[in-house]
N, C-alpha and C positions, 0 to 999 in steps of 0.2 A: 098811220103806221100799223095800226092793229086791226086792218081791216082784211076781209077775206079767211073765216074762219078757220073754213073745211075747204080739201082738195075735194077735188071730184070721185077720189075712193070713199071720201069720207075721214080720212086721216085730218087731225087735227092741224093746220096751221103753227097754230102758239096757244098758249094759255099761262094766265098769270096768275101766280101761286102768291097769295101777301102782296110783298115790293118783288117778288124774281119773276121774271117772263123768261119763258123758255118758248121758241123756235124748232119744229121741224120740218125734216124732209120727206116727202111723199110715202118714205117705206117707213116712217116712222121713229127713225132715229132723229138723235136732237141736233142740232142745226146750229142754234145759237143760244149762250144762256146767263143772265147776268141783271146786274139791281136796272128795277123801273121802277124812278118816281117822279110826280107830278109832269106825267108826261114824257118824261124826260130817261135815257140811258146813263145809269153812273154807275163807280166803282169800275170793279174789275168786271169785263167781259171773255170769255169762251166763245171759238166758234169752231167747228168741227167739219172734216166731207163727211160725205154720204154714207160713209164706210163707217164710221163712230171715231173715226180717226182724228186726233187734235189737230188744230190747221192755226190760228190764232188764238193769241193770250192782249188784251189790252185793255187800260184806263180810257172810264168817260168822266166828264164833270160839267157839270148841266147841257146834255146832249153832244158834247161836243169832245176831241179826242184829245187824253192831255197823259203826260208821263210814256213810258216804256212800253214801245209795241214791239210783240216777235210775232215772227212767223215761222213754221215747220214743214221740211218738205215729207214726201209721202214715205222717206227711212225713219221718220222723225231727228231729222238732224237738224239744227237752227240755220236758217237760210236769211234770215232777215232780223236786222234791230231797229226799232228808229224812235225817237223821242219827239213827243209833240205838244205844243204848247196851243190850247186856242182852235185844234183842228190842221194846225199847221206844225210844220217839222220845226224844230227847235234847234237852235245852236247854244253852242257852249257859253257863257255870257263872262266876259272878260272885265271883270268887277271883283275890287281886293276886297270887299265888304262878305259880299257874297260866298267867295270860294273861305272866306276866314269861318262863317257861319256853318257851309259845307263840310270844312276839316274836324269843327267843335261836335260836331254832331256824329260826324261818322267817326271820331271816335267814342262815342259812346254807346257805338255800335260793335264797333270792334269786338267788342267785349264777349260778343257773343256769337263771333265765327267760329268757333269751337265748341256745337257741337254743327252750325249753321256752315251756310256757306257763301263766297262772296262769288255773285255769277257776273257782275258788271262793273269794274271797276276804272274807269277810263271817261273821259272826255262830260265831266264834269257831274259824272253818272253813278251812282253805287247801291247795289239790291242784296238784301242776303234773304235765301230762301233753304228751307230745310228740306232737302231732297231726301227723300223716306215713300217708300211704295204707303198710301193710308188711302180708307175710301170714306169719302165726304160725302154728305146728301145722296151715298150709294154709287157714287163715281168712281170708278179709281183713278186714284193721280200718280205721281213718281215724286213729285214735288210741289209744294206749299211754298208761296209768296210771304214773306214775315215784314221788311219791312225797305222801304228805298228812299234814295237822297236824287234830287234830280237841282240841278241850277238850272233855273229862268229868266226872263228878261230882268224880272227887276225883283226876284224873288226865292229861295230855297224850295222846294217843293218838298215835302217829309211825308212820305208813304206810310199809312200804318195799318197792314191789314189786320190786324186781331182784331177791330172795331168791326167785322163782318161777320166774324164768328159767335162775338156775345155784346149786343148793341148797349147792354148794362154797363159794359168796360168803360164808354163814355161817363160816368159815377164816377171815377175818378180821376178825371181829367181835372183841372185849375181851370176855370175862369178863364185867364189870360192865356191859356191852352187853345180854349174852346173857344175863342173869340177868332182863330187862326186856322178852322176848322171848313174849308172849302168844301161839298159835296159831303160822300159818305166818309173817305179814309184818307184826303189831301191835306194836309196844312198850310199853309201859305206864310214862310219865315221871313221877312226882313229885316228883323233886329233881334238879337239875343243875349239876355243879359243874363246875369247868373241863376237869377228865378227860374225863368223860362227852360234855361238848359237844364235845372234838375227836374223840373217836371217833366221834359223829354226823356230824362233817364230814368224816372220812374214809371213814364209809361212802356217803357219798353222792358222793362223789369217784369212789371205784370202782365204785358202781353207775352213775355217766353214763358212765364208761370201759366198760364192760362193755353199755352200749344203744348208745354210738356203735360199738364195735366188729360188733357184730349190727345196723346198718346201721336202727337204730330210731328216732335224732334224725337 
């Protein structure tokens, strides 16, 4: 995967900074850019044209393609959503256990569409993202992924990206948190009992403490 350094101008291929690997294009702009470890693509990925223009937003989890993938066409308008479990497209999973998990959770997400916002709310799907022009790692974005609920085959999926911003956040995670802890920022929910759900809500507590403080909502 990481073979082929240099083009033939001499421009850089990719290089890996830490855990990110960043991809580019011949003229220099970046390509693709997102967590590499042990070998492997996780978390959230970027990939961009040639132009610096955004073209893909999507989850990996041990190489492979899992939760909320868009695509953008060249107005930047959204042309594509698809949810994937495993590498493969996911459907909605028609299980009372599950969407009862999904509704506990999302609300306690609710909570915090005001100052956020809900961009996916349908077919067993829900993301809220804090759309705010801010520049990250010296990028500019329009909008910041905060946190999402996906249902899977046999499982709740709970998105939590503020774990990418400051890997310490994990500190205060529970034990029976972090045991549910797939990849970088996946959890993998299929029971939840009252424990569990205020530790969810208190991590999402301090992760909107820790984006309002980084000037992100």
């Amino acid at each position: 995967m990481l073979s082929n350094e240099v083009y033939k101008n001499g421009q850089k291929t990719h290089e890996l900074k830490d855990n990110k690997l960043i991809y580019y294009f011949l003229n220099g702009k970046v390509k693709a850019e997102g967590f590499f470890e042990n070998g492997q693509m996780e978390g959230e990925w970027c990939f961009y044209r040639a132009t610096g223009q955004l073209w893909q937003v999507g989850n990996f989890v041990g190489g492979k393609k899992n939760g909320t993938w868009v695509r953008y066409d060249k107005k930047d308008k959204l042309e594509y959503r698809e949810t994937f479990e495993n590498d493969k497209k996911s459907s909605y999973a028609e299980n009372s256990n599950l969407k009862e998990i999904f509704q506990r959770i999302k609300l306690l997400m609710n909570k915090y569409e005001d100052p956020l916002v809900a961009k996916t709310e349908a077919g067993g799907r829900y993301e809220l993202w804090s759309v705010k022009d801010v520049v990250i790692e010296g990028r500019k974005k329009n909008e910041v992924y905060f946190a999402g609920l996906i249902i899977q085959k046999n499982y709740v999926g709970f998105y939590f990206m503020p774990v990418y911003t400051d890997v310490e956040i994990k500190n205060v995670f529970s034990e029976e948190l972090l045991k549910l802890l797939k990849g970088k920022s996946c959890f993998h929910i299929k029971k939840l009992d009252k424990t569990l759900e205020k530790q969810v809500a208190d991590a999402l507590e301090t992760g909107f403490v820790l984006y309002k403080e980084k000037n992100w909502i």
